[in-house]
C-alpha atoms as an extended CHARMM CRD file, in Angstrom:
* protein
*
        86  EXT
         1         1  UNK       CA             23.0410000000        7.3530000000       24.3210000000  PROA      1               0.0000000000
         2         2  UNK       CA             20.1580000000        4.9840000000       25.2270000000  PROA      2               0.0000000000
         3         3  UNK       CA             18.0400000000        5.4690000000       28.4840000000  PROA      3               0.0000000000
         4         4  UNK       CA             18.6710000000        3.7660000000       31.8350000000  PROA      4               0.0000000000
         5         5  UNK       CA             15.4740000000        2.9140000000       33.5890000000  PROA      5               0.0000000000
         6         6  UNK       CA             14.6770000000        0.9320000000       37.0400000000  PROA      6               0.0000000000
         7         7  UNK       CA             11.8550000000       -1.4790000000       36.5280000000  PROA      7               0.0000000000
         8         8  UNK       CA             10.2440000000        1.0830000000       38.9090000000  PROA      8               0.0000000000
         9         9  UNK       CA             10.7080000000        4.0910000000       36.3620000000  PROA      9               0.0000000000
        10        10  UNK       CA              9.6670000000        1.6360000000       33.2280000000  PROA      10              0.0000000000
        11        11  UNK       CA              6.2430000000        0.4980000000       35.5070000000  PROA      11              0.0000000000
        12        12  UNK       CA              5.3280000000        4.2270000000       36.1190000000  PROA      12              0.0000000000
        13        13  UNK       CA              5.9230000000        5.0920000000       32.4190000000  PROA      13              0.0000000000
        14        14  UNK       CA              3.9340000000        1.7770000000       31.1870000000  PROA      14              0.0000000000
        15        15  UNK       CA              1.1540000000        3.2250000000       33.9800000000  PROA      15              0.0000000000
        16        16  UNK       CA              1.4060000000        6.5540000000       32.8970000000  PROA      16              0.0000000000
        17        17  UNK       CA             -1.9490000000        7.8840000000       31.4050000000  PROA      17              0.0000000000
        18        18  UNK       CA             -1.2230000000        9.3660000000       27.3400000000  PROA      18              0.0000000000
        19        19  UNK       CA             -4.1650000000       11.4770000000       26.3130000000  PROA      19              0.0000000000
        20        20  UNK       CA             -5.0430000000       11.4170000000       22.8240000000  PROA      20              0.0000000000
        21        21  UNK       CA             -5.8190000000       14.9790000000       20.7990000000  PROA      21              0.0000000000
        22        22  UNK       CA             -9.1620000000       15.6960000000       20.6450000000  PROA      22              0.0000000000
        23        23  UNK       CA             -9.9860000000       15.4100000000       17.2080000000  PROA      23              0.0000000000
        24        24  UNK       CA             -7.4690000000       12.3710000000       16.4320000000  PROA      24              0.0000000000
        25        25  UNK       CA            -10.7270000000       10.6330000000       15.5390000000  PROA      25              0.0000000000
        26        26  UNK       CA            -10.3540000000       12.9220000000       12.1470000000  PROA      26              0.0000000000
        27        27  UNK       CA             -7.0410000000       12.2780000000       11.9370000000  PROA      27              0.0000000000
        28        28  UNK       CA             -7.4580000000        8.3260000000       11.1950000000  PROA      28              0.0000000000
        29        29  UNK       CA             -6.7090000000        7.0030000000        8.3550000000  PROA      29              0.0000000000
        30        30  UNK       CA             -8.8280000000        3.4640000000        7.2740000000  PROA      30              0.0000000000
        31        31  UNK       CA             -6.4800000000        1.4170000000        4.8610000000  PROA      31              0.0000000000
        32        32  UNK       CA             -8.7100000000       -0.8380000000        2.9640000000  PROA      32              0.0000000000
        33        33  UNK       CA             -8.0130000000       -4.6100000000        3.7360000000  PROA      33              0.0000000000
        34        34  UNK       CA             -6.2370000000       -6.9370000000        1.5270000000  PROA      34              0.0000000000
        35        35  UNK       CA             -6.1560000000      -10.6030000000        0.9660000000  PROA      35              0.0000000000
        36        36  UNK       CA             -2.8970000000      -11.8340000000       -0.2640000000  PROA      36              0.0000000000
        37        37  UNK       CA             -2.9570000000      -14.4470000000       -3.1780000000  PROA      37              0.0000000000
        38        38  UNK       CA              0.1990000000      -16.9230000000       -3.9450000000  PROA      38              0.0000000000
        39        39  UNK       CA             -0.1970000000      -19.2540000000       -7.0220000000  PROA      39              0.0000000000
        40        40  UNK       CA              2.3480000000      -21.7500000000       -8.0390000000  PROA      40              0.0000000000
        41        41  UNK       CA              3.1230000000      -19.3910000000      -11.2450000000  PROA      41              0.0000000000
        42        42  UNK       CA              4.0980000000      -16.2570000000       -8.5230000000  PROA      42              0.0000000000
        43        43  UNK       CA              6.9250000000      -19.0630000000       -7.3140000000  PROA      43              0.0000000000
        44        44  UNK       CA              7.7470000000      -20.5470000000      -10.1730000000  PROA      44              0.0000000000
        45        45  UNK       CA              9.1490000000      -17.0470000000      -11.3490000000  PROA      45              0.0000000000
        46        46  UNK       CA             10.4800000000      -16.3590000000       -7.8560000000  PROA      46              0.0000000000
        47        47  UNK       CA              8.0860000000      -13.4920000000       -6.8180000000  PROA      47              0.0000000000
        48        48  UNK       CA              7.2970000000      -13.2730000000       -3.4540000000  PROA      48              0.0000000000
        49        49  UNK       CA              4.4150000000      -15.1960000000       -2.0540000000  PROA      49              0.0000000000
        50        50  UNK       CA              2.9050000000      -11.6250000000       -0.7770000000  PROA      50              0.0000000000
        51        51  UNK       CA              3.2510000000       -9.1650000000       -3.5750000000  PROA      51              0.0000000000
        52        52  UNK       CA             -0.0750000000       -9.8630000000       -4.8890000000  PROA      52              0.0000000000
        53        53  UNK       CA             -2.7250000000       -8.6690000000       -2.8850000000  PROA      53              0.0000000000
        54        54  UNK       CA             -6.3230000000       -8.1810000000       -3.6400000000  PROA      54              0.0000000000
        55        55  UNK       CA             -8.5010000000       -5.3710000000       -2.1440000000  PROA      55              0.0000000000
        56        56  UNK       CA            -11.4470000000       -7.3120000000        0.0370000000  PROA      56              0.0000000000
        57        57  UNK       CA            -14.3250000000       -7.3060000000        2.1880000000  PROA      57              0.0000000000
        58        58  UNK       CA            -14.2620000000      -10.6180000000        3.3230000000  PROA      58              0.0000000000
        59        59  UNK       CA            -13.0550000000       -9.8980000000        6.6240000000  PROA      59              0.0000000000
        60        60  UNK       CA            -13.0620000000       -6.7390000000        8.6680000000  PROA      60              0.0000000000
        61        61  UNK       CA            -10.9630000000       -8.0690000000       11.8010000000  PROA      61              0.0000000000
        62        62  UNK       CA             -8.3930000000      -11.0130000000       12.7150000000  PROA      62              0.0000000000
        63        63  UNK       CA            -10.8730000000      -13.7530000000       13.7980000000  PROA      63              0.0000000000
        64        64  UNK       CA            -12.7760000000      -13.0850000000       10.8050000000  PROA      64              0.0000000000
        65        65  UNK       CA             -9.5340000000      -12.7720000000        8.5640000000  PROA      65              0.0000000000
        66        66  UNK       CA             -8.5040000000      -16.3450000000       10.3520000000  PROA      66              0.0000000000
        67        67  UNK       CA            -11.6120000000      -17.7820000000        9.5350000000  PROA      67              0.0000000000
        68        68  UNK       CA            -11.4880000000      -16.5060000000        6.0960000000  PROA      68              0.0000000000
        69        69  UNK       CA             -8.2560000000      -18.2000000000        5.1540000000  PROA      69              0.0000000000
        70        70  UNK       CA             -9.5470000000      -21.8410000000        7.0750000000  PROA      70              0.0000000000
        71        71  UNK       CA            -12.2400000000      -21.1090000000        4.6100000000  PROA      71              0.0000000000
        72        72  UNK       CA            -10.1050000000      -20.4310000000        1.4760000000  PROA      72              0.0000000000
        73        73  UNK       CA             -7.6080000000      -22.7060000000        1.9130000000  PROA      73              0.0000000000
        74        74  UNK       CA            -10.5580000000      -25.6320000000        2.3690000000  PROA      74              0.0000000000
        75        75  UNK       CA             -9.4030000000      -26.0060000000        6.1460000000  PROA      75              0.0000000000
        76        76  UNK       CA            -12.3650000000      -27.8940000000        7.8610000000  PROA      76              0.0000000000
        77        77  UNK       CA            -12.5740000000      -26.9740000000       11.5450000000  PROA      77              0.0000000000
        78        78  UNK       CA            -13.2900000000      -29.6110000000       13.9690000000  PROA      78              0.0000000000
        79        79  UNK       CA            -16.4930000000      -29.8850000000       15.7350000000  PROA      79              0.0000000000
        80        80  UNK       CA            -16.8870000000      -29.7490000000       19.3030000000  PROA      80              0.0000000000
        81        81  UNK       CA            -15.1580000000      -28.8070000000       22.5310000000  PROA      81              0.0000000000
        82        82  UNK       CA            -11.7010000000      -27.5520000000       21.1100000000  PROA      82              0.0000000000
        83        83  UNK       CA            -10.1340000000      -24.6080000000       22.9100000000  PROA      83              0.0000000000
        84        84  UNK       CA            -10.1050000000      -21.3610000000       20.7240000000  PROA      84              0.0000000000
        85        85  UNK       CA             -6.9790000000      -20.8080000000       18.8640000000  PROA      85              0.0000000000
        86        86  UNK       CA             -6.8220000000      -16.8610000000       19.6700000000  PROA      86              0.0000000000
């Protein structure tokens, strides 16, 4: 049976401090990153566009990763005073 909570009770559990374990630094696990590669020939045989992946370094977080595929893809990014995307 699902939980009924006020908006009260959901606030106070949103508010609510969680305290990690001490050593659940040790306890992360780094996944390398990948960058996902779709050709025409992946479609043509009706794979799907993102199960081919490449391990990479060209990024290590999402701006980055965002300005990576601009990059790739041969985006060109306006000049000037344009409001950040993200």
């Amino acid at each position: 049976m699902a939980a009924r909570l006020t908006d009260l009770e959901i606030a106070r559990l949103i508010g609510e401090e969680k305290r990690l374990p001490e050593d659940y630094l040790s306890r992360l696990e780094l996944k390398s990153k990948k960058g996902h590669n779709a050709t025409e020939r992946y479609q043509t045989f009706g794979m799907e566009e993102d199960s081919y992946a490449l391990l990479t370094d060209n990024f290590s977080d999402f701006h980055k990763a965002v300005d990576c595929l601009f990059s790739e893809c041969g985006f060109i990014s306006p000049s000037g005073s344009q409001m950040k995307l993200f």
